[in-house]
C-alpha positions in Angstrom: 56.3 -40.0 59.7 57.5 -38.1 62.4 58.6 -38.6 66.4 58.1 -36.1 68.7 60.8 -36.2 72.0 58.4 -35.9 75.4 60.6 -33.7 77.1 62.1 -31.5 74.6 59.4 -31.6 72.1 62.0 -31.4 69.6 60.7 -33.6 65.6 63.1 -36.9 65.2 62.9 -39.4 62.0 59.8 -41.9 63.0 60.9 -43.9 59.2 61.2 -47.3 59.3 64.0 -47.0 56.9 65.6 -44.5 59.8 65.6 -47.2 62.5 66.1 -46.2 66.2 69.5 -45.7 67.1 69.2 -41.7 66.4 66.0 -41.8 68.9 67.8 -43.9 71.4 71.0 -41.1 70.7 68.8 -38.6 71.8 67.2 -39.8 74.9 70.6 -40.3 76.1 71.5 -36.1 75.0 68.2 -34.5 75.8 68.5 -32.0 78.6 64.9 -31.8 79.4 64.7 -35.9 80.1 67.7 -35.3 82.2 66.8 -32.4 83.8 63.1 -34.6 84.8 64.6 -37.3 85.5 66.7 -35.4 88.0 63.8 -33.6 89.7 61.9 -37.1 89.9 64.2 -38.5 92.1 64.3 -35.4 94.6 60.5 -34.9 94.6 59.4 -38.4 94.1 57.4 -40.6 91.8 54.0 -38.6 92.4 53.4 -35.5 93.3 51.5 -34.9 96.9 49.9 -32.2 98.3 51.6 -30.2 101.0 48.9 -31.1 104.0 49.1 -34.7 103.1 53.0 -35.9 102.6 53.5 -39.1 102.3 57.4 -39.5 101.6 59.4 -43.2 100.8 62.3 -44.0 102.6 64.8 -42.8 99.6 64.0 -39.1 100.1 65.0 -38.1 103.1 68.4 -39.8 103.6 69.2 -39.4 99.6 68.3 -35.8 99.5 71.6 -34.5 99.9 73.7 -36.8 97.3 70.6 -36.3 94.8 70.5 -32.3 94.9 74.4 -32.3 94.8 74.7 -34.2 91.7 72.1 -31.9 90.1 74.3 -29.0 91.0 77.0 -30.8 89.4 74.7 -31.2 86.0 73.8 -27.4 86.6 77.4 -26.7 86.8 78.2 -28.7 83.4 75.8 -26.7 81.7 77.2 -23.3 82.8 79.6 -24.4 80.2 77.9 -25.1 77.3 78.3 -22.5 74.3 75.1 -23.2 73.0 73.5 -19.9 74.4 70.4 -21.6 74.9 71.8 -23.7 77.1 73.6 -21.8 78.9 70.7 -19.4 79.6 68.9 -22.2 80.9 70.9 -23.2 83.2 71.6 -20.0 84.5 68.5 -19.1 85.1 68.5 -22.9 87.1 71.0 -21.8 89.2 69.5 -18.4 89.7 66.6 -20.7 91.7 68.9 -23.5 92.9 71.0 -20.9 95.2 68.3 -18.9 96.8 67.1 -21.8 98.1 70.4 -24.1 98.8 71.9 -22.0 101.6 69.3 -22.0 104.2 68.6 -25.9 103.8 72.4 -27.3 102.7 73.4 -27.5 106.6 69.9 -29.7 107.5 70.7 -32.2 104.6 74.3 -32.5 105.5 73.5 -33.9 109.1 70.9 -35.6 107.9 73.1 -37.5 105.3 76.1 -37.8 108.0 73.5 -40.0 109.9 73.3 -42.2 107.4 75.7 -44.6 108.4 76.1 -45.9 104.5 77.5 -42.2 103.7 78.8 -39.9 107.0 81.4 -37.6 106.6 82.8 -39.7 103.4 80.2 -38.4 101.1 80.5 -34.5 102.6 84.3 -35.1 101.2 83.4 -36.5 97.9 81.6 -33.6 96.7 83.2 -30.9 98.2 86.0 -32.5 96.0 83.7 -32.5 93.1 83.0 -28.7 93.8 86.4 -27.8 93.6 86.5 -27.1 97.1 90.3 -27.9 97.9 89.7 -28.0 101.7 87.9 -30.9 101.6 88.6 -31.9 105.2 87.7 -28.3 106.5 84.2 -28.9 105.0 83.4 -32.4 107.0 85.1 -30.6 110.3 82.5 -27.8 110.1 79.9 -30.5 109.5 81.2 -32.5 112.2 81.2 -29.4 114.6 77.9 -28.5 114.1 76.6 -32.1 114.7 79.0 -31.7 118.2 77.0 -28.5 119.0 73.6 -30.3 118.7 74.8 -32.9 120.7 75.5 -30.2 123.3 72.2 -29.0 122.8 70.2 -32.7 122.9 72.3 -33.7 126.3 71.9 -30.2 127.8 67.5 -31.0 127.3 68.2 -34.1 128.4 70.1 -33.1 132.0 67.1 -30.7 132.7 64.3 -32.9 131.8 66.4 -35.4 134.7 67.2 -32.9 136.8 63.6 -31.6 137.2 62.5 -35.1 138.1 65.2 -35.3 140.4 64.0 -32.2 141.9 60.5 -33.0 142.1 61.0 -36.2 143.7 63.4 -34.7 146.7 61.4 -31.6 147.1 59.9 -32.8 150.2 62.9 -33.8 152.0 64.2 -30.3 152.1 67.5 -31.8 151.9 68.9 -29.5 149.4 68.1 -26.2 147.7 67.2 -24.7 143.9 70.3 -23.0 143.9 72.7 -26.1 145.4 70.2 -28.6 142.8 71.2 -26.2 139.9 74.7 -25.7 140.6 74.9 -30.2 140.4 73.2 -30.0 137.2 75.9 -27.5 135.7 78.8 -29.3 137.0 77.4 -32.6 135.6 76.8 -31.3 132.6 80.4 -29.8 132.0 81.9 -33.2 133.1 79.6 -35.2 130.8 79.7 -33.2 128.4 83.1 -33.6 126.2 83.0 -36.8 127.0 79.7 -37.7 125.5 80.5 -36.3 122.6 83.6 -37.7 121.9 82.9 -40.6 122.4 79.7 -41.5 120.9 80.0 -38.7 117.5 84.0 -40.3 117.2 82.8 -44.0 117.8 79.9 -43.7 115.0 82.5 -41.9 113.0 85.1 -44.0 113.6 83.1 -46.9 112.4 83.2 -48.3 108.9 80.1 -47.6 106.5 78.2 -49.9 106.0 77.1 -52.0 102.6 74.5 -49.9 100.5 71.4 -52.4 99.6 67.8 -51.7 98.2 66.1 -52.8 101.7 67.9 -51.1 104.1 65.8 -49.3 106.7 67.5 -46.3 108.2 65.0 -45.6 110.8 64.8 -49.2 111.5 68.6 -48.8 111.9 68.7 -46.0 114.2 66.2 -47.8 116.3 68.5 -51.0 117.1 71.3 -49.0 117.8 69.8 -46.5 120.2 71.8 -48.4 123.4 74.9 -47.6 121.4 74.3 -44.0 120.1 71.9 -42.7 122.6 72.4 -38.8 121.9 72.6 -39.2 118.2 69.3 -41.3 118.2 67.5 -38.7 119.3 69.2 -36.3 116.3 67.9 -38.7 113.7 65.1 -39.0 115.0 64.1 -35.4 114.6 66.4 -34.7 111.4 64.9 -37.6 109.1 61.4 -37.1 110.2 61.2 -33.7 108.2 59.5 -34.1 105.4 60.6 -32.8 101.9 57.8 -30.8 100.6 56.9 -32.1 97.1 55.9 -29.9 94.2 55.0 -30.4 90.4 57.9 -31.4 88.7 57.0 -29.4 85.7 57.6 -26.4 88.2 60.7 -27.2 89.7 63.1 -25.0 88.1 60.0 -22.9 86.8 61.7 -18.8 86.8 58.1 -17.5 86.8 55.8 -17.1 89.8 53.4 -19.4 92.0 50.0 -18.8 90.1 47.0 -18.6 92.5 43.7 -18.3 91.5 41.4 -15.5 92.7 39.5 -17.1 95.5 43.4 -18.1 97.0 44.8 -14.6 96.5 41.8 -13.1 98.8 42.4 -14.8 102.1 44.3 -13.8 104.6 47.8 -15.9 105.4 46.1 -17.1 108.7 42.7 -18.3 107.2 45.0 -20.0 104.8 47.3 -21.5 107.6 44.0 -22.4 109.1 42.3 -24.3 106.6 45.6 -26.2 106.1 45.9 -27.4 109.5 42.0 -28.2 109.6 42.6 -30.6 106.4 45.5 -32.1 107.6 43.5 -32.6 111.2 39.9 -33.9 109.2 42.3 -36.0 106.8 44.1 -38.3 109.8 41.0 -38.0 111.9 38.8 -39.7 108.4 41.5 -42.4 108.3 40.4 -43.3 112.1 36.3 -43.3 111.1 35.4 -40.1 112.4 34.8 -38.4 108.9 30.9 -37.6 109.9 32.2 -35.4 113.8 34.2 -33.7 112.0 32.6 -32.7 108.4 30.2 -30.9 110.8 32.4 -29.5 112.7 34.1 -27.8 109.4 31.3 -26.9 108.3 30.7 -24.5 111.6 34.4 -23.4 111.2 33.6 -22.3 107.5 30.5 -20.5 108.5 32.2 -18.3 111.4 34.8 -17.3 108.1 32.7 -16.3 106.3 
C-alpha cells in the first residue's frame, strides 16, 4: 500500500507495519505544503473573482508581514544545493520581484497604520533582510506617510477654504487673490505642526496587544478625534482590496491562459463588461435583478 503527498505528489509507505511518523516527517519538510500554505494566507481561504471581492479583515492589515515572511522562505531556498530546489525558487523570485517594487511602499503604510505593528515591524524585517540600516528604512517610511499627510491636510484646507469663499462671496469683503493668499499662509503654519504632532503622537504611542477580534477599521473609527489626518489615510489605504487569484497560479512562471472568445475583445469591451457585472451584481443584492438583466441584454446587443 502506498500514500501519495497532496502537494508534492511524491509515493510515502501507507504499511501499517510503517506507522506514521515518516508521513507526519514529511508534511513538516514538503516544500509544496509550505509553499500553499504560504499563498493561502495571502490570497485567502477561497478564491474570488476579481469583479466581486469579498476580503476578511486578516488581509489587508497582514499583507505586508505575510509576503515578507514568504520572501524570507524564498530566500532560504536560494540556498538549497538541491538543484531542483534551487531552480524553483529562483524562478519564485523571478515573479516575486517584478511585482514587489511597485506595491512594497502601499503595504508598508498600510501596516504602519496598524497600531499592533507601526514602524516596529518595518525594523524587524529589514533586520531579517540583512538590511543594516534598519532605522533609515522606518525614516523613509515615516517620511512618506509625512508627505501624505501634507497632501490629505492640503485637500482638506481647499475643500474649507472654498466653502469659506462661497459663503463670503457676497459681502465683497475680500478678494480671490487676498482669500488664496490666507489659505497658503494657513497651510504653511499648520502644516509642521499637524504633522508632528499627530504622525509623532500615534508613533510615540505603545502598540497595542495583538488578539483574534480586533477590528482595525473599527479602531480607526474611535480614534478619528485623536488622529484626524491619519483617519482619513486608513481609510483610503485599507479599503484597497487585494486581488485574489488561484493559488495553484500564484508562483505559476507560465502565462495567463485565455480562451478564444476572451482573446478577441477589445480591453475596453472587457473593462466594460467587468464594470457592468460588478454594477448588475450589487444592484441584484438590492432586488433589482429583473431592470437590469434587460438592460444587459440591450448593452450586449449594441456589442455585438
Amino acid at each position: 500500500m502506498k500514500a501519495r503527498c497532496k502537494y508534492c505528489r511524491k509515493s510515502l509507505g501507507g504499511e501499517t507495519s510503517n506507522g506514521t511518523s515518516h508521513l507526519r516527517t514529511h508534511i513538516k519538510t514538503c516544500i509544496q505544503k509550505r509553499i500553499h500554505d504560504g499563498s493561502q494566507k495571502i490570497l485567502g481561504p477561497n478564491y474570488k473573482p476579481v469583479g466581486n471581492p469579498q476580503l476578511s479583515a486578516s488581509q489587508y492589515n497582514l499583507f505586508f508581514p505575510k509576503i515578507c515572511d514568504l520572501r524570507l522562505k524564498l530566500n532560504e531556498w536560494g540556498l538549497d544545493p538541491n538543484p531542483v530546489i534551487f531552480g524553483m525558487s529562483s524562478q519564485m523570485l523571478l515573479k516575486f520581484d517584478k511585482y514587489w517594487d511597485d506595491i512594497h511602499l502601499v503595504l508598508a503604510v498600510s501596516v504602519v497604520l496598524d497600531p499592533r505593528y507601526k514602524l516596529h515591524v518595518i525594523e524587524y524585517y529589514a533586520g531579517k533582510f540583512g538590511n543594516t540600516e534598519t532605522g533609515l528604512v522606518a525614516e523613509n517610511i515615516k517620511q512618506m506617510i509625512c508627505g501624505l499627510i501634507r497632501d490629505y491636510q492640503t485637500k482638506a484646507e481647499k475643500k474649507f477654504g472654498s466653502e469659506t469663499g462661497t459663503s463670503s462671496s457676497g459681502s465683497g469683503s475680500a478678494s480671490a487673490t487676498e482669500l488664496d493668499f490666507e489659505l497658503f499662509v494657513s497651510q504653511r503654519k499648520k502644516s509642521t505642526s499637524l504633522i508632528t504632532t499627530e504622525l509623532d503622537m500615534y508613533l510615540a504611542e505603545d502598540i497595542i496587544p495583538r488578539t483574534a477580534d480586533f477590528d482595525l477599521l473599527l479602531w480607526w473609527k474611535l480614534n478619528g478625534l485623536k488622529y484626524p489626518t491619519l483617519q482619513s489615510i486608513a481609510r483610503d489605504f485599507l479599503a484597497i482590496p487585494i486581488t485574489s487569484v488561484p493559488s495553484e497560479s500564484a508562483f505559476s512562471s507560465g502565462g495567463r491562459l485565455l480562451d478564444p472568445h476572451q482573446s478577441r475583445l477589445h480591453y475596453s469591451t472587457v473593462e466594460a463588461m467587468m464594470c457592468t457585472r460588478s454594477w448588475i451584481m450589487e444592484d441584484m443584492q438590492r432586488g433589482k435583478m429583473q431592470l437590469y438583466l434587460s438592460s444587459l441584454l440591450v448593452y450586449v446587443l449594441i456589442i455585438v
